[in-house]
LUMGUZA-585171 format. One record per residue: residue in three letters; chain; x negated, y, z negated of N, C-alpha, C in turn. Coordinates in pm, whole numbers, plus 50000, padded with zeros to 5 digits. Each point is the difference from the previous one (the first is absolute). Layout:
<atoms>
ATOM    r  c   n_px   n_py   n_pz  ca_px  ca_py  ca_pz   c_px   c_py   c_pz
ATOM  ALA  A      X      Y      Z      X      Y      Z      X      Y      Z
...
</atoms>
This chain:
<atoms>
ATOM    r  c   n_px   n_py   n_pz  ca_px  ca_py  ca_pz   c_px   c_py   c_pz
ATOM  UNK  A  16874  03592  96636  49951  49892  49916  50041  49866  50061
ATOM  UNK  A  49908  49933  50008  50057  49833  50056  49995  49919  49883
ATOM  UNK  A  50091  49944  50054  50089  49878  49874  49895  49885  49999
ATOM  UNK  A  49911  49928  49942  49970  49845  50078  50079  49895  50031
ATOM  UNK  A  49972  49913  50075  50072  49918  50086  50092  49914  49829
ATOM  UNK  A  49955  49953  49914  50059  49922  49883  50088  50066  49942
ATOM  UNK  A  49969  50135  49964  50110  50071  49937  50124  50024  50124
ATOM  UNK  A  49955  50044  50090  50140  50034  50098  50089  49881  50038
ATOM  UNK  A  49938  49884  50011  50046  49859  49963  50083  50022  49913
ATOM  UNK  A  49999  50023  49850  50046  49994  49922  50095  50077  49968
ATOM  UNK  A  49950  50109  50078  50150  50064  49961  50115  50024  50090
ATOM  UNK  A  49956  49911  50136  50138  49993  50111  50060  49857  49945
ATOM  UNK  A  49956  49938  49918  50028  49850  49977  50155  50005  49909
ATOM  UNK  A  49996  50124  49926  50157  50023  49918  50041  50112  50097
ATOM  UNK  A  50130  50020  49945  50100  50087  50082  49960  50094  49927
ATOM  UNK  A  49934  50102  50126  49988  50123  49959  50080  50107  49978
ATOM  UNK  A  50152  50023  50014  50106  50083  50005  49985  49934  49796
ATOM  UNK  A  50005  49891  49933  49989  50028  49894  49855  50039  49888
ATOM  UNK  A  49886  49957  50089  49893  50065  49928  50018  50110  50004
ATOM  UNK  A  50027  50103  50082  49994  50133  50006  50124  50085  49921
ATOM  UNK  A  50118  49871  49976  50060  50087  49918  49975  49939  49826
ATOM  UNK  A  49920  49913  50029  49928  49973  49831  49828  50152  49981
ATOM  UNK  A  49920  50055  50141  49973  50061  49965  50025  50153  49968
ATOM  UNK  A  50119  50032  50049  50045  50097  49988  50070  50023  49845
ATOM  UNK  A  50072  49869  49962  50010  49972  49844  49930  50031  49916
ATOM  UNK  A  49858  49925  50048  49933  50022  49886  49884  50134  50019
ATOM  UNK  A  50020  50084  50090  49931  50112  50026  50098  50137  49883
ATOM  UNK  A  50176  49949  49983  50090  50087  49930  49950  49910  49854
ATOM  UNK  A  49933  49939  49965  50013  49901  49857  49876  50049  49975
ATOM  UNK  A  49901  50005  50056  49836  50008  49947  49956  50105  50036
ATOM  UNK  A  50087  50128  50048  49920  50114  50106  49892  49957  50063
ATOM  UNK  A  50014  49914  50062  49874  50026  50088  50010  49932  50130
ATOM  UNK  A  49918  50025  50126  50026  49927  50100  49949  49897  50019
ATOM  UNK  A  49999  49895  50062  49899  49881  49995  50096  49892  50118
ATOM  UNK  A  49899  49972  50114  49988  49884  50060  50014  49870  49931
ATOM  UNK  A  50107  49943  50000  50004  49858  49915  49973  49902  50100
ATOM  UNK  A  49945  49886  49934  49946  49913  50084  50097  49866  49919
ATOM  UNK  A  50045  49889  50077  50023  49867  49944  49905  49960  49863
ATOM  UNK  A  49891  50006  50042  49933  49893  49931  50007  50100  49863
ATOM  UNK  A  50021  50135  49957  49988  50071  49905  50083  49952  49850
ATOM  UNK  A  49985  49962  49895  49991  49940  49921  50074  50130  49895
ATOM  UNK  A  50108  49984  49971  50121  50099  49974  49947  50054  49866
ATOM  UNK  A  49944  49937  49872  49930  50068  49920  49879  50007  49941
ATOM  UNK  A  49887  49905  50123  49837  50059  50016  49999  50084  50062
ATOM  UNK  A  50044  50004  50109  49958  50073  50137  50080  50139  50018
ATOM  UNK  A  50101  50021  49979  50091  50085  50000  50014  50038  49817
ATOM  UNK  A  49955  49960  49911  50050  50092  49872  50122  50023  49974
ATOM  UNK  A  50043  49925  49979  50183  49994  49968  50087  49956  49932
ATOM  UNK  A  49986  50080  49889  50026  49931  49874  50171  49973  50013
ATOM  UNK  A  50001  49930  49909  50175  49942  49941  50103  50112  50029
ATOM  UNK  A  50004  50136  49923  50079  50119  50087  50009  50013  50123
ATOM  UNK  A  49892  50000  50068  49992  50058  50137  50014  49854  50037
ATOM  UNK  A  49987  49890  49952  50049  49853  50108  50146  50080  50007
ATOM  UNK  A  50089  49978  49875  50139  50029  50014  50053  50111  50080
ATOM  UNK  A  49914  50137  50007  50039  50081  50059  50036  49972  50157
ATOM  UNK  A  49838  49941  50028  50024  49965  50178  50086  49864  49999
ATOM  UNK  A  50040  49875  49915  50141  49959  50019  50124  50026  50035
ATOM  UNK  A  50015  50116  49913  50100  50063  50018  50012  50082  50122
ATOM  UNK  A  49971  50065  50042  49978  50117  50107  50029  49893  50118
ATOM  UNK  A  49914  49885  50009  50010  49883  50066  50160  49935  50010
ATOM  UNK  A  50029  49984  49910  50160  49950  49993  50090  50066  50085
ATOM  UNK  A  50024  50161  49948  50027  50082  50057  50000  50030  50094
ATOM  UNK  A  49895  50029  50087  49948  50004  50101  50042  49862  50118
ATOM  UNK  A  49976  49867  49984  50044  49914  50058  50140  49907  49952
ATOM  UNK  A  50067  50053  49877  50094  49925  49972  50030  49859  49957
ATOM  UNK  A  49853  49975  49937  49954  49891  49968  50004  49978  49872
ATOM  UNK  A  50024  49923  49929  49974  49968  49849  49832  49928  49986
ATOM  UNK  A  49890  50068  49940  49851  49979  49946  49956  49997  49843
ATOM  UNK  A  50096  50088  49954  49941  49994  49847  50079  49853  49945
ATOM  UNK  A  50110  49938  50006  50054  49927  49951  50014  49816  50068
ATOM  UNK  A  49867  50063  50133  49993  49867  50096  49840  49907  49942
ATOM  UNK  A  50010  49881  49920  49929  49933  49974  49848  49995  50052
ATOM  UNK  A  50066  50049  50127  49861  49917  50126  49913  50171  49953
ATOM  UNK  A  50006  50076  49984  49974  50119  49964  49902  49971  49933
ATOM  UNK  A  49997  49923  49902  49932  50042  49870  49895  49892  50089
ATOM  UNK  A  49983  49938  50121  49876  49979  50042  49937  50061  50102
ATOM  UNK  A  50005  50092  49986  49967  50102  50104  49863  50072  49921
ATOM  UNK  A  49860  49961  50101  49877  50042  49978  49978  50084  50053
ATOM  UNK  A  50012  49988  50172  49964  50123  50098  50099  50075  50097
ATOM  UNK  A  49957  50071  50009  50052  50098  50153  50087  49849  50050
ATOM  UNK  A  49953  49953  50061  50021  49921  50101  50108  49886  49933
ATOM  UNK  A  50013  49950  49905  50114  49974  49886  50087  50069  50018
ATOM  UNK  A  50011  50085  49979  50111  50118  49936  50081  50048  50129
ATOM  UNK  A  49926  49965  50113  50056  50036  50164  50056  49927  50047
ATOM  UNK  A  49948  49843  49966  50040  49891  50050  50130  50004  49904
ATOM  UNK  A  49992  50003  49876  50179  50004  49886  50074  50079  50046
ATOM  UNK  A  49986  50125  50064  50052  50074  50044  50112  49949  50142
ATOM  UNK  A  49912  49969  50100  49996  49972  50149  50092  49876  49946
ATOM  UNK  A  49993  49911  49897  50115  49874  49984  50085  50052  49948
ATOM  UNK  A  50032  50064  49903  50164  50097  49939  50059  50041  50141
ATOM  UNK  A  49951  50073  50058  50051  50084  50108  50023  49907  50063
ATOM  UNK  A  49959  49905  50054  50055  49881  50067  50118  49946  49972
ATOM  UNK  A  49982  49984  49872  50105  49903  49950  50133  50096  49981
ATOM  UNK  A  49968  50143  50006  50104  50051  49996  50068  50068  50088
ATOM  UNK  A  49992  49953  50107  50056  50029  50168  50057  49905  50032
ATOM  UNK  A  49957  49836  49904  50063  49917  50066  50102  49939  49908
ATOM  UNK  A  49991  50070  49904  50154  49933  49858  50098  50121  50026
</atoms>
C-alpha cells in the first residue's frame, strides 16, 4: 500500500517512537488496529469517548512517566498530532529537571 506524499509528510513531522506507542495504546483501549495519522481528530475521527480518553491517558503516563490527566494543556488536545506534540514536551522537560 503507498502512503501519499501529504499524509507521510505528516506523519514523519511528529516523533514517531511516540505515535506508535500512542498507537499501540490505543489498539489495547479500543481493540482495534489503526494507522493514526496527526491530523486525526481524537473524538471525530478516532471515536473516543471520555473513558477511553482517560484510559489511553493513563496507560500514557505510565508508559512515559509523564503526568496528562492532571496537565492543563491536555484538556486542549484535539488531534493525534496534539497529544504527540504534549507528549514529546513532558518528556522533554523531564530529562532536563
Amino acid at each position: 500500500m503507498t502512503i501519499p506524499d501529504s499524509a507521510q509528510t505528516a506523519r514523519t513531522s511528529v516523533n514517531s517512537e511516540t505515535l506508535t506507542a500512542l498507537e499501540e495504546v490505543y489498539a489495547q483501549v479500543k481493540r482495534v488496529q489503526r494507522d493514526l495519522r496527526p491530523t486525526d481528530r481524537i473524538i471525530q475521527d478516532l471515536e473516543i469517548d471520555s473513558l477511553a480518553t482517560l484510559e489511553i491517558l493513563l496507560a500514557l503516563e505510565e508508559r512515559f512517566g509523564v503526568a496528562l490527566v492532571d496537565n492543563p494543556k491536555a484538556a486542549t488536545i484535539t488531534t493525534v498530532g496534539d497529544l504527540v506534540g504534549l507528549l514529546d514536551e513532558l518528556r522533554a522537560d523531564a530529562t532536563t529537571t
